[in-house]
py3Dmol code that shows the C-alpha trace and the ligand (Angstrom):
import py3Dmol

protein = """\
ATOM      1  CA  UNK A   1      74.616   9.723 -75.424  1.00  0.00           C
ATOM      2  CA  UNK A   2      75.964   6.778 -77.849  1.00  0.00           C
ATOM      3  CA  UNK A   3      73.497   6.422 -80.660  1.00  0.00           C
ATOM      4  CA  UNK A   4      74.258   4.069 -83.045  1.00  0.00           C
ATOM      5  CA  UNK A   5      72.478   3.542 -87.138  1.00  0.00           C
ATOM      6  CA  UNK A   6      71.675  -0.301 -87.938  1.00  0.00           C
ATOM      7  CA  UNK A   7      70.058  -1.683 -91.470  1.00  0.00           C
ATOM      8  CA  UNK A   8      71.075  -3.512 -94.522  1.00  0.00           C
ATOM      9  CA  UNK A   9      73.187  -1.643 -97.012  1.00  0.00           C
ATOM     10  CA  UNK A  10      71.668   1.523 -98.736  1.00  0.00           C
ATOM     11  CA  UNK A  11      69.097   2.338 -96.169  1.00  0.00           C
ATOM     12  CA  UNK A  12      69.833   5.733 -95.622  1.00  0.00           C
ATOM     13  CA  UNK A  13      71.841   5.685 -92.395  1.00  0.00           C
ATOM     14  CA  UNK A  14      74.604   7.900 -93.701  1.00  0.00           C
ATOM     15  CA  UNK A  15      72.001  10.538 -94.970  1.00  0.00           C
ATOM     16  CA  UNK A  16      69.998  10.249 -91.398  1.00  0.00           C
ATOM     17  CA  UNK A  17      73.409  10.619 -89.348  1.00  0.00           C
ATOM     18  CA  UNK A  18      73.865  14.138 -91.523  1.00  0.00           C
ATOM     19  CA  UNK A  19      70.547  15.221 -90.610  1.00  0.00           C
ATOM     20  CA  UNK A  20      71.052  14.379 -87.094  1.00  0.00           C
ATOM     21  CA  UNK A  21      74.534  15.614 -86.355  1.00  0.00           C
ATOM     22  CA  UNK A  22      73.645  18.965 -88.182  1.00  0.00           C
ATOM     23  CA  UNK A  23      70.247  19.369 -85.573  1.00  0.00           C
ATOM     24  CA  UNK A  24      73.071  18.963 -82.951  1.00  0.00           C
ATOM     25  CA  UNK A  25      75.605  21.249 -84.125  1.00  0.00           C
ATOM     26  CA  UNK A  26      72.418  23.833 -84.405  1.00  0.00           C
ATOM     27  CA  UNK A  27      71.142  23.012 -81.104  1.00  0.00           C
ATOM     28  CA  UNK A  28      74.916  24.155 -79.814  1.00  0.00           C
ATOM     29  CA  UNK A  29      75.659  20.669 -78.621  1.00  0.00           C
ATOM     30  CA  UNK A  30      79.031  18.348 -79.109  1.00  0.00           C
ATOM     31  CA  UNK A  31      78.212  15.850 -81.714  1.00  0.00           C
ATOM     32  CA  UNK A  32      81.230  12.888 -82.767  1.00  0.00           C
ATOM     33  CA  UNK A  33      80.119  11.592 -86.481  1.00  0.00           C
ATOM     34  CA  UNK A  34      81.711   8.178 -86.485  1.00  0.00           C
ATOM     35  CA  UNK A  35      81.881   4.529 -88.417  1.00  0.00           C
ATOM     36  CA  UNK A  36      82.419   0.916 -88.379  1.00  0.00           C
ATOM     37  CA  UNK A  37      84.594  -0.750 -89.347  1.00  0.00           C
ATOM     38  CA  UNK A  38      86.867   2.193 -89.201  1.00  0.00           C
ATOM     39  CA  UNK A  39      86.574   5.407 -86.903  1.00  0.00           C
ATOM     40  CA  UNK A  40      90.175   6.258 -86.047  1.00  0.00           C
ATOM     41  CA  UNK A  41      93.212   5.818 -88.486  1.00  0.00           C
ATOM     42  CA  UNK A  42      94.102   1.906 -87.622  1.00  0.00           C
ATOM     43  CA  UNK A  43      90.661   0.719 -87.318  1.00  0.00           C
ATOM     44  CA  UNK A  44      89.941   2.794 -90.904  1.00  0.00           C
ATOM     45  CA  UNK A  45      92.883   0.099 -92.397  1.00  0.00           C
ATOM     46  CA  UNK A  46      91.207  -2.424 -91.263  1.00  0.00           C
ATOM     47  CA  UNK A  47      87.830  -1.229 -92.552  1.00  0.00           C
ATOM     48  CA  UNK A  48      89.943  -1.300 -96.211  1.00  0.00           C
ATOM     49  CA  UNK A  49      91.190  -5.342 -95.619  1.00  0.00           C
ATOM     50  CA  UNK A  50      87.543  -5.948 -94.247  1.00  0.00           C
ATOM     51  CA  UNK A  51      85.886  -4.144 -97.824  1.00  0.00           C
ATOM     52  CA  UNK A  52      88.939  -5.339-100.348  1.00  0.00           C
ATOM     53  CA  UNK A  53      88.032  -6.954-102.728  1.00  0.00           C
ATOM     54  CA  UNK A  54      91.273  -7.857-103.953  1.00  0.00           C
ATOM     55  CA  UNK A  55      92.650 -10.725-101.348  1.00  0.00           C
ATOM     56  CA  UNK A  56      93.948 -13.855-103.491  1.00  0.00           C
ATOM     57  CA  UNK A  57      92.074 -15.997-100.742  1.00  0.00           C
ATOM     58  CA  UNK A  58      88.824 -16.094 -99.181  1.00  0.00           C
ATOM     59  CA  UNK A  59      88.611 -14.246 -95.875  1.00  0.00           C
ATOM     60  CA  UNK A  60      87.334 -17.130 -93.473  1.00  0.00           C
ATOM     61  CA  UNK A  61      84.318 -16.033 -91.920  1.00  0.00           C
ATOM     62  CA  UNK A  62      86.181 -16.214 -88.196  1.00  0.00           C
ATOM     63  CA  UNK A  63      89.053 -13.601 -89.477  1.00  0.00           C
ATOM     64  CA  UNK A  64      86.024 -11.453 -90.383  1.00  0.00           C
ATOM     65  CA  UNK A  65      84.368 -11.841 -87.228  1.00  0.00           C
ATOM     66  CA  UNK A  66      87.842 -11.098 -85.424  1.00  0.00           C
ATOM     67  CA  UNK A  67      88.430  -7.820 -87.802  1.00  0.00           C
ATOM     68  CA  UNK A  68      85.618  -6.412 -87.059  1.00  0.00           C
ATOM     69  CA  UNK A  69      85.926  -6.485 -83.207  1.00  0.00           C
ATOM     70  CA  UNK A  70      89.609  -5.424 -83.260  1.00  0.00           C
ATOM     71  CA  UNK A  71      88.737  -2.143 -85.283  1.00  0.00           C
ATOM     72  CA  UNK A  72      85.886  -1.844 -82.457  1.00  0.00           C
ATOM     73  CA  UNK A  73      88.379  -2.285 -79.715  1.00  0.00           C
ATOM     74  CA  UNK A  74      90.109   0.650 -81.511  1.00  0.00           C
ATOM     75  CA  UNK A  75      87.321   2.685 -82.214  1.00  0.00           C
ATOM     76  CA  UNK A  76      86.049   2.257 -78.110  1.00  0.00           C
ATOM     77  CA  UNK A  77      89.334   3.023 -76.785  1.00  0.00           C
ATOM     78  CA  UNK A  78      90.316   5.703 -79.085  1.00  0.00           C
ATOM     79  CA  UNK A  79      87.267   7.207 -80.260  1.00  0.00           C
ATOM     80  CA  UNK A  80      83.788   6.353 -78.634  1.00  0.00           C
ATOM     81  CA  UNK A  81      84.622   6.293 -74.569  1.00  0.00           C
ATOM     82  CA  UNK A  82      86.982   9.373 -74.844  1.00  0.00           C
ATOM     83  CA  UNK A  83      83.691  11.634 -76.920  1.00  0.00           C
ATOM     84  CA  UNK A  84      81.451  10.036 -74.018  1.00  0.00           C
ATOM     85  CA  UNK A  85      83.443  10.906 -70.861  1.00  0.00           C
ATOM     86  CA  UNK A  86      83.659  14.485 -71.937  1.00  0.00           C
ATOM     87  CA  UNK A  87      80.058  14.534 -72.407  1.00  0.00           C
ATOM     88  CA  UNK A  88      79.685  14.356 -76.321  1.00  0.00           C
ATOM     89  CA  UNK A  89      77.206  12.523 -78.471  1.00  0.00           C
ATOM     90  CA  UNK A  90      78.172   9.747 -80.643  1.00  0.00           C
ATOM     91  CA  UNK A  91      76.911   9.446 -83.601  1.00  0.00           C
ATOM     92  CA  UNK A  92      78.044   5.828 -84.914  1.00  0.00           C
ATOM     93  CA  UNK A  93      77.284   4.455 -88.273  1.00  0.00           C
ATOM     94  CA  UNK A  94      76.730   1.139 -87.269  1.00  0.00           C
ATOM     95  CA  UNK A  95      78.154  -1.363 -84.310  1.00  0.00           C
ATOM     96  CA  UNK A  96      77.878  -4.671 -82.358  1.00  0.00           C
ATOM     97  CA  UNK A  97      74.482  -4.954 -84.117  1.00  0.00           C
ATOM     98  CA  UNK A  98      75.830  -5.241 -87.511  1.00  0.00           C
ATOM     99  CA  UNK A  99      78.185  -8.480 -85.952  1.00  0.00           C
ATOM    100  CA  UNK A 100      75.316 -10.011 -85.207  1.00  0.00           C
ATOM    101  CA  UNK A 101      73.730  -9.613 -88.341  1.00  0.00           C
ATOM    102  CA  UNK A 102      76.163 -10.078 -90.799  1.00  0.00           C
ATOM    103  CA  UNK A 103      78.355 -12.720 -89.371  1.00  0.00           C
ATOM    104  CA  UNK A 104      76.025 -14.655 -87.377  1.00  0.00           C
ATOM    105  CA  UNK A 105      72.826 -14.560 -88.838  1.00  0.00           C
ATOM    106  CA  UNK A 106      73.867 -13.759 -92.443  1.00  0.00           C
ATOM    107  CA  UNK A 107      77.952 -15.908 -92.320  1.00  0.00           C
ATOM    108  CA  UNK A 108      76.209 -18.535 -89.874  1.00  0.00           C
ATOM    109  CA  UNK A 109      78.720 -17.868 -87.080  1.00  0.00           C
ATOM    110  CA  UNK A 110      77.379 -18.815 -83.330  1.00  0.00           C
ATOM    111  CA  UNK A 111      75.534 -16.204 -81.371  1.00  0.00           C
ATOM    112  CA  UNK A 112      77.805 -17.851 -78.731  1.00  0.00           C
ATOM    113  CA  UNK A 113      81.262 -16.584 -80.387  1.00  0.00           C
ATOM    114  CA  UNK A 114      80.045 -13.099 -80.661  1.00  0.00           C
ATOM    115  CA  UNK A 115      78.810 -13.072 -77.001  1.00  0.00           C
ATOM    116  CA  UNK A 116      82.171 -13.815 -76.009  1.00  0.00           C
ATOM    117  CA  UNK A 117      83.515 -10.862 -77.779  1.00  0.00           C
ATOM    118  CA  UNK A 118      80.921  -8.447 -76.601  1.00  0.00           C
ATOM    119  CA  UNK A 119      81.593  -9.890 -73.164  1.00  0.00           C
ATOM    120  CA  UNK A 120      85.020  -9.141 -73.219  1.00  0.00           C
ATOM    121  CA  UNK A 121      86.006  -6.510 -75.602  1.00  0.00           C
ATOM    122  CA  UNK A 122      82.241  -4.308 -75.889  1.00  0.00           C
ATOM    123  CA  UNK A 123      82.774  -2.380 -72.769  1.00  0.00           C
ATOM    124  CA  UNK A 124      79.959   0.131 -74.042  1.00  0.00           C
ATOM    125  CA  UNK A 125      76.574   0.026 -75.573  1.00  0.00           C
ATOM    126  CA  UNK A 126      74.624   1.992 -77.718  1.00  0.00           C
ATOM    127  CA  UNK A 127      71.832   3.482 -75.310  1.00  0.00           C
ATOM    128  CA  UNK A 128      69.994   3.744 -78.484  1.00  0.00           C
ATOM    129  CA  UNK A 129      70.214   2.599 -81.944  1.00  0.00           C
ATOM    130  CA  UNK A 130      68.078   3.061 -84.969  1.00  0.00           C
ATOM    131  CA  UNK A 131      67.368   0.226 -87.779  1.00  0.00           C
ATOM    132  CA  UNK A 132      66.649   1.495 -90.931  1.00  0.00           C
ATOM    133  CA  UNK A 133      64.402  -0.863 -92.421  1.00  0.00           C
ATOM    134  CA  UNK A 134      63.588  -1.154 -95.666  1.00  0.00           C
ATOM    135  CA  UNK A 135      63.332  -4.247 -98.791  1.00  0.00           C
ATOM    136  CA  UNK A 136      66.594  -5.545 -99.640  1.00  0.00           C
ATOM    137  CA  UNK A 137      65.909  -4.823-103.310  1.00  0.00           C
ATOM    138  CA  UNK A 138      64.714  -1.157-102.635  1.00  0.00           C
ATOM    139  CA  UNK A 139      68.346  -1.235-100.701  1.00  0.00           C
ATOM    140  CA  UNK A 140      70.598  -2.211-103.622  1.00  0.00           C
ATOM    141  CA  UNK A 141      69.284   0.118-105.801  1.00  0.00           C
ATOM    142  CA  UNK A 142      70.248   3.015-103.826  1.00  0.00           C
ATOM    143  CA  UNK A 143      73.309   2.016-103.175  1.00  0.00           C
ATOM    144  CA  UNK A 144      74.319   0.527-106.564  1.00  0.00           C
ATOM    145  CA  UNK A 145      73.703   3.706-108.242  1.00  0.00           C
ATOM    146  CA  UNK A 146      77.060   4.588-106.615  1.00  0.00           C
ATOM    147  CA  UNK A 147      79.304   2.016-109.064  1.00  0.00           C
ATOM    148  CA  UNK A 148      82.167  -0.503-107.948  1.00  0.00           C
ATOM    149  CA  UNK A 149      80.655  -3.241-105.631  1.00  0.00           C
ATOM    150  CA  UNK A 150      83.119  -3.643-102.091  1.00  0.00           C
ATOM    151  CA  UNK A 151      83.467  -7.374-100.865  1.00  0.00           C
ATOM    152  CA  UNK A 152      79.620  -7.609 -98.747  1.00  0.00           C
ATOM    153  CA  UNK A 153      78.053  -5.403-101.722  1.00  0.00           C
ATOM    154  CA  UNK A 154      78.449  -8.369-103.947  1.00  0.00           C
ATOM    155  CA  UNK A 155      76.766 -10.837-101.600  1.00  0.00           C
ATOM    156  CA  UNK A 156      73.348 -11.867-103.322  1.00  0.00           C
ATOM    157  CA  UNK A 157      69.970 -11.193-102.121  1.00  0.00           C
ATOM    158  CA  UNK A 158      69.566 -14.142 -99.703  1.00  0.00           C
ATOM    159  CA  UNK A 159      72.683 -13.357 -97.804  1.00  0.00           C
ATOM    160  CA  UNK A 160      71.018  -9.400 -96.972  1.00  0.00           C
ATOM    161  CA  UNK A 161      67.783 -11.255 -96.398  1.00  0.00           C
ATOM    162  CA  UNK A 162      69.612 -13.356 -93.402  1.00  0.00           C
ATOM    163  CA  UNK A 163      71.110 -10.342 -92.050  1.00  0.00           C
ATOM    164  CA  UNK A 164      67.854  -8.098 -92.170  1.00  0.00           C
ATOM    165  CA  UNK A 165      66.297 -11.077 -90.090  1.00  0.00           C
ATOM    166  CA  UNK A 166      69.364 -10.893 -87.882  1.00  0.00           C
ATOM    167  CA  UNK A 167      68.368  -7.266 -87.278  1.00  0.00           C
ATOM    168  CA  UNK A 168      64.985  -7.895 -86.801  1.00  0.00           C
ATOM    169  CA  UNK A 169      65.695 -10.270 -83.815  1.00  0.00           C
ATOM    170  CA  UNK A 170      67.928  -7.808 -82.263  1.00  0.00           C
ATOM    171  CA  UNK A 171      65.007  -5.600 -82.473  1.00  0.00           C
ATOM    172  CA  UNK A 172      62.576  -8.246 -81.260  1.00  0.00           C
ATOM    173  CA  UNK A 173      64.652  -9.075 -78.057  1.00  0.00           C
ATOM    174  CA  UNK A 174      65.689  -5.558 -77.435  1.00  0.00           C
ATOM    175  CA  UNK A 175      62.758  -2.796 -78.494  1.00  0.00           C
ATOM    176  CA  UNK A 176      63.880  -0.303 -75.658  1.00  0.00           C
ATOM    177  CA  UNK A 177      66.966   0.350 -77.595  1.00  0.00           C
ATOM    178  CA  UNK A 178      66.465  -0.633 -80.955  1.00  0.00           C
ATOM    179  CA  UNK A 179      63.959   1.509 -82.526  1.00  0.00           C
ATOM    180  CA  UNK A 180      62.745   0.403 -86.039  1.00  0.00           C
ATOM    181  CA  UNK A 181      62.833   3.423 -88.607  1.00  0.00           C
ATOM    182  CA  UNK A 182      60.607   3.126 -91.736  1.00  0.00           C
ATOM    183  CA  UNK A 183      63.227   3.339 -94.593  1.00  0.00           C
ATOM    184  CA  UNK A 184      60.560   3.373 -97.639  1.00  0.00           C
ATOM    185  CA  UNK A 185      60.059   7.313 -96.519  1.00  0.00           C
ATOM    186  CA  UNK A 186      61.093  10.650 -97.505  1.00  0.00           C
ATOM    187  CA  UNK A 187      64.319  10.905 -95.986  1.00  0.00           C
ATOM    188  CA  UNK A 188      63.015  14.271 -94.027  1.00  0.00           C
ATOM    189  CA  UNK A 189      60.443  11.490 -92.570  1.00  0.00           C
ATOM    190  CA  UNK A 190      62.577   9.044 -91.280  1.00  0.00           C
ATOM    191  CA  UNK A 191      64.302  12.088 -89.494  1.00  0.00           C
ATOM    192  CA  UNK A 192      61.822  13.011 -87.710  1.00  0.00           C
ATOM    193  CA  UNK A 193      60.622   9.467 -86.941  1.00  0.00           C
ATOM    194  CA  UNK A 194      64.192   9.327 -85.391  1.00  0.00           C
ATOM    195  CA  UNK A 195      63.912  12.895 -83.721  1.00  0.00           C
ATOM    196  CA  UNK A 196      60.830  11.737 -81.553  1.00  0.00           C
ATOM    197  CA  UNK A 197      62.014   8.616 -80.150  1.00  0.00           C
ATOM    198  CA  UNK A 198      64.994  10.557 -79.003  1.00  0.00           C
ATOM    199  CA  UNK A 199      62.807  13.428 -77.794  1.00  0.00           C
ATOM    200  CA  UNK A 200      60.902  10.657 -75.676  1.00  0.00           C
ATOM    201  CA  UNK A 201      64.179   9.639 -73.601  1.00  0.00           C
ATOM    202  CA  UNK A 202      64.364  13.499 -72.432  1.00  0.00           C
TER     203      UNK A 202
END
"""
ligand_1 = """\
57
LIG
N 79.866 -4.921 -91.343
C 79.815 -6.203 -90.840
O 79.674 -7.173 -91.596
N 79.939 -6.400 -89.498
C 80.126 -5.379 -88.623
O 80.253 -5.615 -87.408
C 80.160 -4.046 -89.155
C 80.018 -3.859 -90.518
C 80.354 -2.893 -88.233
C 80.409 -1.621 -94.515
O 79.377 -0.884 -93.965
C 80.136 -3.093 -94.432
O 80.604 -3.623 -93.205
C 78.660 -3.375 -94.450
C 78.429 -4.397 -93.337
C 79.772 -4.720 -92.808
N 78.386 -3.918 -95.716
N 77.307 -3.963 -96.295
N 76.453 -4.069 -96.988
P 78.889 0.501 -94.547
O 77.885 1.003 -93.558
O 80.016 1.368 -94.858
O 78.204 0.123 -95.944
P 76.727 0.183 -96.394
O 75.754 -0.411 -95.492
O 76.830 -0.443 -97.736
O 76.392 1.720 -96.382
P 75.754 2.555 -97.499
O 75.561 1.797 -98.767
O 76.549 3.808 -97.577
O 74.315 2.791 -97.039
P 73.606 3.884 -96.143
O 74.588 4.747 -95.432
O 72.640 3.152 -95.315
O 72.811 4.759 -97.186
P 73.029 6.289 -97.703
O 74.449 6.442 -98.199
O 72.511 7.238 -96.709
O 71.999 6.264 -98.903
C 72.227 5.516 -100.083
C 71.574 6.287 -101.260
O 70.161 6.367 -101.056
C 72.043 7.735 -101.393
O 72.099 8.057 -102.748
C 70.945 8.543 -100.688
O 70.834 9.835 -101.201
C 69.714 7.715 -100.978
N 68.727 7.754 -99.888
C 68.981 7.728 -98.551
N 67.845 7.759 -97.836
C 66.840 7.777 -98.756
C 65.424 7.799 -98.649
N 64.806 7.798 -97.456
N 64.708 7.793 -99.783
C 65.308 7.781 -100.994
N 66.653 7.758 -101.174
C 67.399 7.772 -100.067
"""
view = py3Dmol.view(width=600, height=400)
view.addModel(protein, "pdb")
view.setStyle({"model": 0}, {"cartoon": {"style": "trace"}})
view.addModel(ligand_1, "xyz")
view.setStyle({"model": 1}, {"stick": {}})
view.zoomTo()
view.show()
């Protein structure tokens, strides 16, 4: 199973993918913790020219589209199909969601650009993903408490607004496989929110 973790930045989808992959490892079962943009040594580099904030030029919004689906071709071909054909589950801190979101609905970049990619170059979906959804400002503060800002942390408020919108349509056109998680809770909450939509695909 490919399960992939969706929201806006601080929502909790690192500290949710913990929780999950250590209920797998318990339950005895093959678990692959992975990320994006990164996931396997090349696409990891990229992840660091994606997140730099130290480029003497702007990165045009169409490079950062393109970066982000050459670290996924990496991550499929390397990573993600490999775990899946020997029966693992893939545990994937965000994917083609996050595209969607942050370039298109949040840069402004056509739908039609990214369908192209996903056409081509997404051979694999998530067959579920969670969105952790919670106020952009609740968000920030979590995350913020960790220090230096990377090159999307130091968007503004409006920008993260776009892209939670951009998540929210995902979720709008697709509710069999994006699941909206309440973010405001307990951590231990949103677990188990998580827990029984996957215990309803058994
Ligand atoms: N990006 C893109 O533009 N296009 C793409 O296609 C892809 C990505 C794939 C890097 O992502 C950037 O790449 C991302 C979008 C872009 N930029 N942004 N923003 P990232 O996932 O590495 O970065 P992030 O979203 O900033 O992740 P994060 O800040 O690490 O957030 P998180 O993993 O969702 O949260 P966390 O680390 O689990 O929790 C943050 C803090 O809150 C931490 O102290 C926790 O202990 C605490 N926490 C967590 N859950 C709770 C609850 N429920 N209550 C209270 N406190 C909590």
């Amino acid at each position: 199973m490919f399960i992939s973790f969706e929201g806006t930045e601080g929502v909790g989808k690192t500290t949710l993918i913990q929780k999950l992959h250590q209920h797998f490892q318990q339950k005895g079962i093959d678990v692959v913790l992975t990320r994006e943009p990164g996931g396997t040594p090349l696409a990891e580099q990229i992840r660091s020219l994606l997140l730099s904030v130290n480029h003497d030029e702007k990165m045009a919004n169409d490079t950062e589209l393109l970066l982000m689906y050459a670290a996924r071709a990496q991550h499929l071909e390397n990573v993600i199909i490999p775990a899946l054909n020997a029966g693992k589950v893939v545990l994937c801190d965000r994917f083609s969601d996050s595209s969607f979101a942050y370039q298109c609905a949040g840069r402004g970049l056509s739908p039609e650009k990214l369908q192209l990619l996903n056409q081509n170059f997404v051979s694999k979906m998530p067959d579920i993903t969670f969105w952790l959804d919670a106020p952009i400002e609740l968000g920030m503060t979590r995350a913020r408490e960790r220090g230096a800002l990377d090159r999307f942390e130091q968007e503004k408020v409006s920008f993260f607004e776009k892209v939670r919108s951009g998540f929210e349509h995902i979720q709008q056109n697709e509710p069999q496989r994006m699941k909206r998680l309440d973010a405001t809770q307990l951590p231990e909450k949103v677990f188990t929110d998580a827990l029984s939509h996957l215990q309803s695909l058994d």
